[in-house]
C-alpha positions as a printed Julia matrix, in Angstrom:
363×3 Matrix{Float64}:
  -74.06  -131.03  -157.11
  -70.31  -132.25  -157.81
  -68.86  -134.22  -160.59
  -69.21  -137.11  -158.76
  -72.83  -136.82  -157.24
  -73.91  -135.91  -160.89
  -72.33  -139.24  -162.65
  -73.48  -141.28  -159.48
  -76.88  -139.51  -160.12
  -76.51  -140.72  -164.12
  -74.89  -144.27  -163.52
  -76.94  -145.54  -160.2
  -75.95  -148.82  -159.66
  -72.29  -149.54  -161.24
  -73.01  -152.98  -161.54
  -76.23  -152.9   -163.27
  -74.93  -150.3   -165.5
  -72.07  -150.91  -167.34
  -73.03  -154.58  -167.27
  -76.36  -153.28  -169.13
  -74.08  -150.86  -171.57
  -72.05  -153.78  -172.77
  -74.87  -156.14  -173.43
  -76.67  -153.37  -175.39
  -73.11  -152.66  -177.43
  -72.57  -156.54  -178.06
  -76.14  -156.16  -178.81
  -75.97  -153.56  -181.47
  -72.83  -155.48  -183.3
  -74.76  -158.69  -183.49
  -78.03  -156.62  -184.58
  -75.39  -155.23  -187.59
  -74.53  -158.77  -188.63
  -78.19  -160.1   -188.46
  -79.58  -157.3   -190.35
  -76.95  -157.92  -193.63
  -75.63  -154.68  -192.68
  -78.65  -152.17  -192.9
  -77.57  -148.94  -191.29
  -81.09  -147.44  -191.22
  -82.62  -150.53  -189.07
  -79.24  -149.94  -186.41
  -79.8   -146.42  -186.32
  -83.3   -147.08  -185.24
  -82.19  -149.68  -182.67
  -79.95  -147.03  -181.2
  -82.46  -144.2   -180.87
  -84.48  -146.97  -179.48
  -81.27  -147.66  -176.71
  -81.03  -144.02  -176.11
  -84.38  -143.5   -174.75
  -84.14  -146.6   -173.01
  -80.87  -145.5   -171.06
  -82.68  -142.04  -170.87
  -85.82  -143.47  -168.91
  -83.38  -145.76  -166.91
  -82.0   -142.38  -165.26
  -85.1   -140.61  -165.04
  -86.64  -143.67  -163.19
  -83.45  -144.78  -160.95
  -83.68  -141.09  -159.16
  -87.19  -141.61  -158.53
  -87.68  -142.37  -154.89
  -89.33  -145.97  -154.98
  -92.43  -144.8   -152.73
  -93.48  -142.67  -155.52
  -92.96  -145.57  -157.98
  -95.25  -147.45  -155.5
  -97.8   -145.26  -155.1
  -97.81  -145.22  -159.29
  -98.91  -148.75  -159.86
 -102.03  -149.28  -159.85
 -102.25  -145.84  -162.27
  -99.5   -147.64  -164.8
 -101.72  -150.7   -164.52
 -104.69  -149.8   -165.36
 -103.32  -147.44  -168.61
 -101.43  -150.37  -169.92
 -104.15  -152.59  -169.94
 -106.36  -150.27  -171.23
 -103.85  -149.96  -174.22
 -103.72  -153.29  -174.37
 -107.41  -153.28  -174.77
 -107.37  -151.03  -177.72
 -105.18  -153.43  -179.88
 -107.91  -155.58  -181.07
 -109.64  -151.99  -182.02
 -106.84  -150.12  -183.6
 -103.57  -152.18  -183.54
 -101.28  -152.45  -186.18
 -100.96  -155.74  -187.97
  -97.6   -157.37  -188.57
  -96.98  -160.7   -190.11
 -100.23  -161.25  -189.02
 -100.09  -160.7   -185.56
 -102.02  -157.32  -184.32
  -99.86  -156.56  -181.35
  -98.65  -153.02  -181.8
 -100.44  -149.64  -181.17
  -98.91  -146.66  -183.59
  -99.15  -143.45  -182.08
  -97.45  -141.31  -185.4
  -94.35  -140.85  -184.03
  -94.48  -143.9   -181.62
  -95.03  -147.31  -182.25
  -94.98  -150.45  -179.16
  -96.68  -152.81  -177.7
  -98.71  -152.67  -174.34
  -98.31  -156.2   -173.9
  -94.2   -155.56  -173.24
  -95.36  -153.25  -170.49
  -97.69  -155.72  -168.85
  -95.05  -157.6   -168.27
  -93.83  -154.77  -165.34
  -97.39  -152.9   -164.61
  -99.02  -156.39  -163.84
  -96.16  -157.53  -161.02
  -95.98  -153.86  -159.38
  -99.96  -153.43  -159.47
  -99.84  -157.02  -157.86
  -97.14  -156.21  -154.99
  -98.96  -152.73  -154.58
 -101.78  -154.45  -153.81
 -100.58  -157.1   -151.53
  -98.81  -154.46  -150.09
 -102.15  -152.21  -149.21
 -103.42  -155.73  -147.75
 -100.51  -156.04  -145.55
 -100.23  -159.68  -146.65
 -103.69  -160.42  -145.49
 -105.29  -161.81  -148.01
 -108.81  -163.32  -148.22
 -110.39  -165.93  -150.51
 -111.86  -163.08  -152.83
 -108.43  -161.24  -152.91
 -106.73  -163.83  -153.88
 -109.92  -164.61  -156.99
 -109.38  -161.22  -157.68
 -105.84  -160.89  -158.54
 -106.15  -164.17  -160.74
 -108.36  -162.48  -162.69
 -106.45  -159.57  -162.94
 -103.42  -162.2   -164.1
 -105.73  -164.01  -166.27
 -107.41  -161.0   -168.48
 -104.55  -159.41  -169.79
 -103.09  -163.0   -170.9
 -105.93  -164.21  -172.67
 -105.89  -160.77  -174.35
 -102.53  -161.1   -175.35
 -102.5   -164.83  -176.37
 -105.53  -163.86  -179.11
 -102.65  -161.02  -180.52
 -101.13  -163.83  -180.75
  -98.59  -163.78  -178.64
  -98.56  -167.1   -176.7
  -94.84  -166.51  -175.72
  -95.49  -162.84  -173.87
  -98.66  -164.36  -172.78
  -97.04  -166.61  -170.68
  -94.32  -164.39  -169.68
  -96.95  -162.27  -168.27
  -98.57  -164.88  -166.24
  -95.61  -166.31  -165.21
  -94.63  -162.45  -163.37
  -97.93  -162.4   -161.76
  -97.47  -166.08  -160.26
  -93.87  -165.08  -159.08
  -95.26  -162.0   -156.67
  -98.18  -164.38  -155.55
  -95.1   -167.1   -154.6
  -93.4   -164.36  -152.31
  -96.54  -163.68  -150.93
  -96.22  -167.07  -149.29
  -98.92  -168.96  -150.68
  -99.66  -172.17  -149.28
  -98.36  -175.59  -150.8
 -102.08  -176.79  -151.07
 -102.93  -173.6   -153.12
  -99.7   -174.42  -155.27
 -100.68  -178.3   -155.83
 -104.22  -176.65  -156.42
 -103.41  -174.58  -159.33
 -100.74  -177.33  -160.31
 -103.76  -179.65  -160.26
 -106.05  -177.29  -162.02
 -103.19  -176.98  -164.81
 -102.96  -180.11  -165.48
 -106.18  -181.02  -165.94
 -107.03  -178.3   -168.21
 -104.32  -179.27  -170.6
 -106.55  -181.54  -173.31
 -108.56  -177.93  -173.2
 -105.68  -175.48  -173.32
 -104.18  -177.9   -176.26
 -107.38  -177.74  -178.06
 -106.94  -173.64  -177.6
 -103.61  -173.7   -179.52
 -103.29  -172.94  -183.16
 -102.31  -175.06  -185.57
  -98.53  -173.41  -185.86
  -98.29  -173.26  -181.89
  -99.29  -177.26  -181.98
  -96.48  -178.01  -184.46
  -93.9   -175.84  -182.28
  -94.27  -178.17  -179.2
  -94.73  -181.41  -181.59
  -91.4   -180.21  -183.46
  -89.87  -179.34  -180.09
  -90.19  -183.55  -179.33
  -88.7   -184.58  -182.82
  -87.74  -181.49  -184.9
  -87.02  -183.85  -187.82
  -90.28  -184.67  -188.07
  -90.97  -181.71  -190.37
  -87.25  -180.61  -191.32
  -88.74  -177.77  -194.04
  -91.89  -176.88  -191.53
  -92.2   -176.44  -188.41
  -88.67  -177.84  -187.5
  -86.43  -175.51  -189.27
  -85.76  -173.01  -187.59
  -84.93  -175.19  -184.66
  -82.63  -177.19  -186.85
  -80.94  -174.28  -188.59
  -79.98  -172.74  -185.57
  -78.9   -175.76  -184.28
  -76.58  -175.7   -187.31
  -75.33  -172.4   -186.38
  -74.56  -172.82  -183.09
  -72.73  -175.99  -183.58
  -70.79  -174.37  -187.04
  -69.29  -171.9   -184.5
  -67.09  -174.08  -182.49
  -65.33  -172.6   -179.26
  -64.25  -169.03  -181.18
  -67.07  -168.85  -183.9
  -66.46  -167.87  -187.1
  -65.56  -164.38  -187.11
  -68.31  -161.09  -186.71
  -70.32  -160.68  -190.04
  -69.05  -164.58  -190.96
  -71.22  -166.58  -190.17
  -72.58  -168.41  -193.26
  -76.3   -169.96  -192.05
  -76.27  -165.81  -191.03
  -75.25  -163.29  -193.82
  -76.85  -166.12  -196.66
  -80.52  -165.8   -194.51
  -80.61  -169.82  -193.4
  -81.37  -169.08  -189.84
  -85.08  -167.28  -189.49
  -85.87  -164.78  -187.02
  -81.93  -164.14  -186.42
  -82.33  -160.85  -185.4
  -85.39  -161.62  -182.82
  -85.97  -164.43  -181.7
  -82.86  -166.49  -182.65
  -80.0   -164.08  -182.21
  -78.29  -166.25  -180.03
  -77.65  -168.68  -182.6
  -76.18  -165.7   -184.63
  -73.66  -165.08  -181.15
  -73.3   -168.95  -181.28
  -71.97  -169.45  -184.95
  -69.94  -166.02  -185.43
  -68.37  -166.17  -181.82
  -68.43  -169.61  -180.57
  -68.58  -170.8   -177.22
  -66.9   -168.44  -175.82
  -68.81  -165.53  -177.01
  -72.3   -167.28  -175.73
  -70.44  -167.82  -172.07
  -69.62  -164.13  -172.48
  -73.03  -163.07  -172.77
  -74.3   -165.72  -169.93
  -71.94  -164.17  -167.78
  -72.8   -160.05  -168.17
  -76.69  -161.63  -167.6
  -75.33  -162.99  -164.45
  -73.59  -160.02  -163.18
  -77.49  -158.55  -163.88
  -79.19  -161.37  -161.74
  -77.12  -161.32  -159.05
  -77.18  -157.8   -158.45
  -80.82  -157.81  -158.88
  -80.9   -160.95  -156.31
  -78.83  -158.43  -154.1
  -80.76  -156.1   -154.02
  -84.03  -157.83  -153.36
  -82.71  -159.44  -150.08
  -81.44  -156.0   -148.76
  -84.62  -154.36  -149.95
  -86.61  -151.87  -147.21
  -90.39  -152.83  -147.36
  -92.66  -155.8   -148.36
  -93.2   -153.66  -151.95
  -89.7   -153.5   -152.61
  -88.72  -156.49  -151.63
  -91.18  -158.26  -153.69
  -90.77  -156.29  -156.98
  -87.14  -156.27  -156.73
  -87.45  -160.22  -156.84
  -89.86  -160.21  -159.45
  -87.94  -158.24  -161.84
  -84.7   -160.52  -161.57
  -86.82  -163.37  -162.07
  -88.39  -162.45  -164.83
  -85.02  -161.13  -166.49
  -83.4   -164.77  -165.75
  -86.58  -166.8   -167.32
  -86.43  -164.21  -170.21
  -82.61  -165.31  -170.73
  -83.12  -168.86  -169.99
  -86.36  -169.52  -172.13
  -84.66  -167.83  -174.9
  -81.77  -169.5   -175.1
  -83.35  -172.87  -174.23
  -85.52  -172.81  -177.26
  -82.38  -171.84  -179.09
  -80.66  -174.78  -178.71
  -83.92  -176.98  -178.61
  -84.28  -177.32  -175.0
  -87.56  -175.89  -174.7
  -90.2   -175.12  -177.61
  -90.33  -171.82  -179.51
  -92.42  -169.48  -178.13
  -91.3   -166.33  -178.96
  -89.67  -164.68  -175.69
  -86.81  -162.11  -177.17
  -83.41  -162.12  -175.63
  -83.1   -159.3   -173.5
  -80.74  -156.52  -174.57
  -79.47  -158.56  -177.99
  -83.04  -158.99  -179.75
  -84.26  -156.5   -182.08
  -87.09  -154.69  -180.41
  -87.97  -151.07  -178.89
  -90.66  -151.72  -176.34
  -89.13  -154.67  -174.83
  -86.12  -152.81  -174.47
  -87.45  -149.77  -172.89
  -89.36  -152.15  -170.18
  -86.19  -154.11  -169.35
  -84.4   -150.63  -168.84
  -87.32  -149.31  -166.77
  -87.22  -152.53  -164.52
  -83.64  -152.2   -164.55
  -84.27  -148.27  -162.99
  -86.81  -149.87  -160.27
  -84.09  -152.17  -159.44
  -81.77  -148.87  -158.88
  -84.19  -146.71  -157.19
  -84.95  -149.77  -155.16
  -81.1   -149.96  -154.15
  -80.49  -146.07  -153.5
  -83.58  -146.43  -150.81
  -81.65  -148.9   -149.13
  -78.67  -146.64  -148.7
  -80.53  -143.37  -147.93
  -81.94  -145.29  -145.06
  -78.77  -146.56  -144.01
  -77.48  -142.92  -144.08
């Protein structure tokens, strides 16, 4: 293997990559802001973004019929970890959603948001888009199990993440508009009993969502605060490590949840169009890729993964600036997290393994 063949081998798709690399570095400078500074959480997040970008090459050079043929395996062992959280999980802030292995600590429920669409399209696949009333019961409840599991964590946000991937392969599947109005129907009517389901804090997120002034020290502050940030910033921001609702601890959650207020108020408008414009590099790539795929599988996953990545990015940042109520969904590549960044990098490698197929065939 040449010089080239080897860094083609490491990079994959060019695109993708470097577009991924300088999300993860703007990542890791905001990360050093939010944290006040603390070397020994960056550190971490780097070891964390080295054996994500490890797994992305491992994965990108697998041949995506093997990945296929995978699925239903990676299903079923994620959701039996998930399974095992209630038993053994690690509690944090009072949410059990981790599993610590020693050495090793995640959370299945990141991963279900990957095994659940490529067990679904595997499936489909094997059905060869035949698909019978009982099928189509079965793979709801396969949707359904590992949500409600991860909504009791509690997780609503990843819960509906996860739900939201399985209802994107079952849309490419080409499910009838009276099966959509059906489960629109069935939605709506069950929302007096999914409201009734909600905890108290998750009630006061999408009450404070409607008037976050309502409860300005409560519920509404963090929505408020990082309003405050984001608006502070102007066009240019203040300046990296500058930001004052930032580095004197007004904005919660601002290296999760809300770092894109911390992008907003110590690089301004600019610096969020920046970032909105690497994701879109990402999505239409991905988008790219999924028309040109080879194979209903491919296809399908392909399109599932970039539309999961773009709600990930837009339901972030739209509970950011009070657009849509906070539910916890990270911000791909710029929150503070290992396991969500390991399955983004993974999905990114299907994506890649998913494109090299289509040029080996062309070949």
């Amino acid at each position: 293997m040449n010089s080239k063949s080897m860094i083609e081998a490491l990079i994959g798709d060019k695109l993708i990559f470097f577009s991924f690399l300088l999300l993860a570095s703007f990542g890791l400078m905001v990360q050093y802001s939010a944290g006040n500074q603390n070397l020994i959480s960056l550190e971490g997040q780097i070891l964390k973004l080295c054996l994500a970008i490890l797994l992305y090459v491992l994965i990108s050079n697998i041949q995506i019929n093997e990945i296929r043929k995978i699925s239903p395996i990676l299903f079923g062992v994620s959701f039996f970890m998930l399974m095992l959280v209630p038993l053994i999980g690690v509690t944090i802030n009072g949410s059990t959603r981790w599993l610590d292995l020693g050495i090793l600590r995640f959370q299945p429920s990141e991963i279900l948001k990957l095994s659940l669409p490529m067990f679904l399209a595997w499936y489909i696949d094997y059905k060869e888009f035949t698909l019978s009333r009982l099928d189509f019961l079965v793979l709801l409840l396969v949707m359904i199990a590992p949500a409600y599991l991860i909504y009791h964590q509690p997780d609503l946000g990843t819960s509906l993440m996860v739900l939201l991937s399985g209802f994107i392969v079952l849309f490419f599947v080409g499910v009838s508009w009276k099966k959509i109005f059906l489960f629109l129907g069935i939605f709506l009517v069950s929302l007096p009993f999914i409201w009734r389901l909600l905890a108290p804090y998750q009630k006061n997120r999408v009450l404070t969502f409607l008037d976050p002034t309502s409860d300005p020290l409560g519920a509404g502050y963090n929505i408020i605060q990082s309003q405050i940030a984001i608006g502070s910033g102007g066009l240019f921001g203040k300046g990296w490590m500058n930001g004052s609702q930032v580095q004197l601890d007004f904005l919660p959650e601002q290296s999760t949840d809300f770092i894109f207020a911390v992008i907003g108020e110590e690089f301004g408008l600019f610096g969020m169009l920046f970032l909105i414009t690497l994701f879109l590099f990402i999505l239409i790539r991905g988008f790219a890729i999924s028309f040109d795929a080879k194979g209903t599988y491919s296809r399908m996953l392909a399109s599932t993964i970039t539309l999961i990545f773009f709600f990930s990015v837009f339901i972030n940042m739209g509970m950011v600036v009070g657009l849509l109520p906070v539910v916890g969904v990270p911000l791909p590549f710029i929150s503070q997290g290992g396991t969500s960044m390991v399955t983004i990098m993974i999905s990114l490698g299907i994506l890649t393994s998913i494109s090299r197929d289509k040029k080996l065939s062309e070949e």
